[in-house]
N, C-alpha and C positions, 0 to 999 in steps of 0.2 A: 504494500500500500504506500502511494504517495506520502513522503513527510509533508506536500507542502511546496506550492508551485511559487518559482523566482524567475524575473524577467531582469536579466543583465543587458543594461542600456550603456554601451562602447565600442567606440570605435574602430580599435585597436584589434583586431581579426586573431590575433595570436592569444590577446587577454581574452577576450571574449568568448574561443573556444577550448580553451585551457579552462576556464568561472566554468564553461557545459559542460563536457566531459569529466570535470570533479565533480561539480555536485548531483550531476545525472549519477556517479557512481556509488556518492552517498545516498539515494533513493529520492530526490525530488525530481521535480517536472523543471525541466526548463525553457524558456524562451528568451531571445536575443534581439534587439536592435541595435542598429547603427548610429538613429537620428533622435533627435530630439519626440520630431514630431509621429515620425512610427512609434515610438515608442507608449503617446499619448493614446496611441489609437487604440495600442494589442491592449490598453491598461483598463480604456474601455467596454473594449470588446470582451475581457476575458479577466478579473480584476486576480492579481496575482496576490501571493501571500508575503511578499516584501521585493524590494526591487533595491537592488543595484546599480548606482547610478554614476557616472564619469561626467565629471563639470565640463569640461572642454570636447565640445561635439560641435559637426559640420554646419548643423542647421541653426544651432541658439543654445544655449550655452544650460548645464546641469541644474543652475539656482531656478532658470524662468521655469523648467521642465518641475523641477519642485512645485515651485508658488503654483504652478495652473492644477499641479494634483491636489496641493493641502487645500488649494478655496473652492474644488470641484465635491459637490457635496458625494458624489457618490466613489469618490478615490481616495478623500482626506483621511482614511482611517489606515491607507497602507502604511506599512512601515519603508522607511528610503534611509540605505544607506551609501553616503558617497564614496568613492573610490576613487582618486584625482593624481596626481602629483603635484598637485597645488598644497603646499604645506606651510603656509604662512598664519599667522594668527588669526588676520582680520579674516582669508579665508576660510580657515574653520569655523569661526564665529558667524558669517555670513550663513554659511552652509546650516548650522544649528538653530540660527534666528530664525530662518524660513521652515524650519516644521523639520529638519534632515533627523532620524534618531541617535545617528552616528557617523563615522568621519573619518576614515580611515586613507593612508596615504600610501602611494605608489614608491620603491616596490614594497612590497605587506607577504606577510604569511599568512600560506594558504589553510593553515587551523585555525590562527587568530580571527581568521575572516568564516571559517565556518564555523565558530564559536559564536560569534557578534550575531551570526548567522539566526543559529538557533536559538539564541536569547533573545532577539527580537522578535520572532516569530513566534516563540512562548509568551513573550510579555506582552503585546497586540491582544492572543489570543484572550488570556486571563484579564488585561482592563477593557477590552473594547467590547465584547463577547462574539467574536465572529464565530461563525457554523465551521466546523473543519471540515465540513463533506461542501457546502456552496461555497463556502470563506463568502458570505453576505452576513450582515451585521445583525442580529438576534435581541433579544432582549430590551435592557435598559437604552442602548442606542438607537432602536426603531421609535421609544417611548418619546428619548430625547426628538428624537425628528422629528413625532407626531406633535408634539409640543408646540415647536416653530412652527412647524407647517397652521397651528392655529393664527398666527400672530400676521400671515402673510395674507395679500391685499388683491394679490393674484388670484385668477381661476387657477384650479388645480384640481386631479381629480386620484382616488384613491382606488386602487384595486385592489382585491381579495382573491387569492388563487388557490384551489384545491384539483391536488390531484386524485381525482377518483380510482379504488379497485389498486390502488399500491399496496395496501397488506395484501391482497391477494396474491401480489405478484413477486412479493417477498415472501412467500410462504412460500412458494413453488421456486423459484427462482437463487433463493437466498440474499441474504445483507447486505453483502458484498455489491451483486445487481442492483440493489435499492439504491445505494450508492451513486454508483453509476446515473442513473434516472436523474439524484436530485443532483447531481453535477452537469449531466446533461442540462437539465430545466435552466438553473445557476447561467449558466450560458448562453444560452438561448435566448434569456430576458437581455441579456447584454446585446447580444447580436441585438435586437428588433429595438431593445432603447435607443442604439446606433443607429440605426436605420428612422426610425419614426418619432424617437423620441429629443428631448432635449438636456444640454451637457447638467440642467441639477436636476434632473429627473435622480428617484433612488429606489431601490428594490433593499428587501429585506426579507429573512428566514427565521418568520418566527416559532415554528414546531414542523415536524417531519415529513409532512405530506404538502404544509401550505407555505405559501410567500406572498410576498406584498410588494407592491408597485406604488410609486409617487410620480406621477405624469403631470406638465405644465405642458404638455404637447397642446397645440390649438385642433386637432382632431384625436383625441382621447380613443374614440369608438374604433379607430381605424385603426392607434396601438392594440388594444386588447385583440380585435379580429385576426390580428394577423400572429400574435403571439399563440392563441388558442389553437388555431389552424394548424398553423404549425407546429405544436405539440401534439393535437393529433394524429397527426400522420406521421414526421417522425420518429417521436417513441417508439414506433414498430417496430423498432429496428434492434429494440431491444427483447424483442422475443422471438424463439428459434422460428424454422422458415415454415412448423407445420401449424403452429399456434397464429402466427401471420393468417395463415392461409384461411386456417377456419373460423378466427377472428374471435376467439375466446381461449381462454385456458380450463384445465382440470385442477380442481383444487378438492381434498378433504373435506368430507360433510358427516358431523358427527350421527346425522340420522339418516341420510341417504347413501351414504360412502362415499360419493363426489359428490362433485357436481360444478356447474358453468359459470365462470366467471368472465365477466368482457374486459377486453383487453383497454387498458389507462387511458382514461382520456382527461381535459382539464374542464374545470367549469370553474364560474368564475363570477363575482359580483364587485358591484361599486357605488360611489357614493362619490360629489362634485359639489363643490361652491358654483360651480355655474346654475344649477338650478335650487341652491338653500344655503345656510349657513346652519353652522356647530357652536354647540356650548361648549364641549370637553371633547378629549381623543377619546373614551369609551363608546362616544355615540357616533364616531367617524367607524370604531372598528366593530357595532356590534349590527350599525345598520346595513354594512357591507358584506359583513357573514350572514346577516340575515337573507337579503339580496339574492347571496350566491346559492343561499341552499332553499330559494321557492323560485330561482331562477333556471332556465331550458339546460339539464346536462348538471344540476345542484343534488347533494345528497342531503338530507337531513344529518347530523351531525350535532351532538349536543355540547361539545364544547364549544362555546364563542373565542374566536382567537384573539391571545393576551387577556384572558381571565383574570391574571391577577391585578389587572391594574385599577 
């Protein structure tokens, strides 16, 4: 199992695949950029579990690539640490004023740096409370964003997302599969926020099967349709080619011995200041799971998501 995916942002072709080839062989995921501004895209697209970064790049320089992560709401929570040969004071000082965790100078060792490595990536996890299967932000920090999102002046609209028929498919399938699914999903929301939505748009994971979306997109309906769609279709791809075919699975039934389960699909509800306003975040998230589960493709579901708040 992944420790834990790192995007090393450098130039340098010999450093950069020297950072892949080590810590691909300590067990993470890695990904690479050259530029600045690749670098913002893959961070979007796919939000990694801390990132590596070289001040001195082609396009604009490590500090800007910093400031646009830490004030983008939905990347502020990664961890960055720089890797430079810049080793001056004000340097490093600059580097840490801007949100950097750490600071490390070229040439470095390569444990010191998988050390830094993995204590950032512990400490993120334990203050911020990211999901280690989405790495989307859970708990207390969904709470904090439902928060502001009161205070803001803008339309904006909230989604609720449940995957339907996932214990089924973890029963038959295993955890491990399950896995797989909420990291696919995890993804996927990033792909289509890319595509339709806008840069402080923020998704969240707040319990196993569901997640959350924050859209300032000016067509909202046309985010969700195309996010849903496409998680219908392809989830399939995570069931062998005869469960495809016949478009359900066989699961244990304590009084029939099987029986049919249908294969994942998503369903989905929401709630908008474009047509009401809110007193508190409980009535943003209880009217949105309410929604979802008398809405087309909704399961009844007795817990309301974030109960405890």
């Amino acid at each position: 199992m992944s420790k834990g995916r790192i995007l090393v942002v450098e130039d340098d072709f010999d450093i950069s695949n020297m950072l892949r080839i080590y810590f691909s062989g300590q067990g993470y995921e890695v990904q690479v950029a050259n530029r600045g501004g690749e670098a913002m895209a893959l961070t979007r697209k796919q939000l990694p579990n801390l990132i590596v970064l070289d001040i001195v790049l082609p396009d604009m320089n490590g500090y800007d690539v910093c400031k646009e992560l830490r004030t983008t709401t939905r990347t502020s929570h990664i961890p960055i640490i720089f890797l430079t040969q810049k080793d001056e004071r004000s340097d490093r000082i600059q580097g840490l004023e801007l949100g950097a965790d750490d600071y490390i100078t070229k040439p470095f060792d390569i444990e010191e740096l998988k050390l830094r490595v993995q204590n950032a990536i512990l400490a993120a996890s334990r203050q911020t409370q990211i999901d280690s299967k989405s790495n989307l932000p859970s708990g207390r920090l969904i709470e904090d964003q439902l928060r502001a999102l009161m205070q803001s002046t803008r339309p904006w609209t909230y989604y609720d997302f449940k995957i339907n028929d996932f214990d089924a498919f973890t029963d038959i399938y295993g955890f491990v599969a399950g896995d797989e699914v909420i990291r696919f999903f995890a993804l996927l929301i990033g792909e289509v926020m890319e595509e339709l939505g806008t840069s402080e748009d923020y998704a969240g994971h707040p319990g196993r099967d569901n997640f959350i979306v924050i859209t300032w997109s000016a067509d909202p309906d046309k985010f969700r349709d195309k996010l849903t769609t496409r998680f219908n279709e392809e989830v399939k791809q995570h069931y062998s080619f005869i469960d495809r075919e016949r478009a359900y699975i066989l699961v244990p039934d304590s009084v029939y011995g099987e029986r049919q389960a249908p294969l994942m699909t998503l369903s989905v509800g929401g709630v908008s200041t474009r047509n009401r306003s809110f007193s508190d975040i409980r009535e943003i998230t209880e009217l949105a799971a309410e929604d979802r589960r008398r809405g087309p493709g909704g399961q009844d579901d007795a817990a309301n998501l974030l109960t405890s708040w």
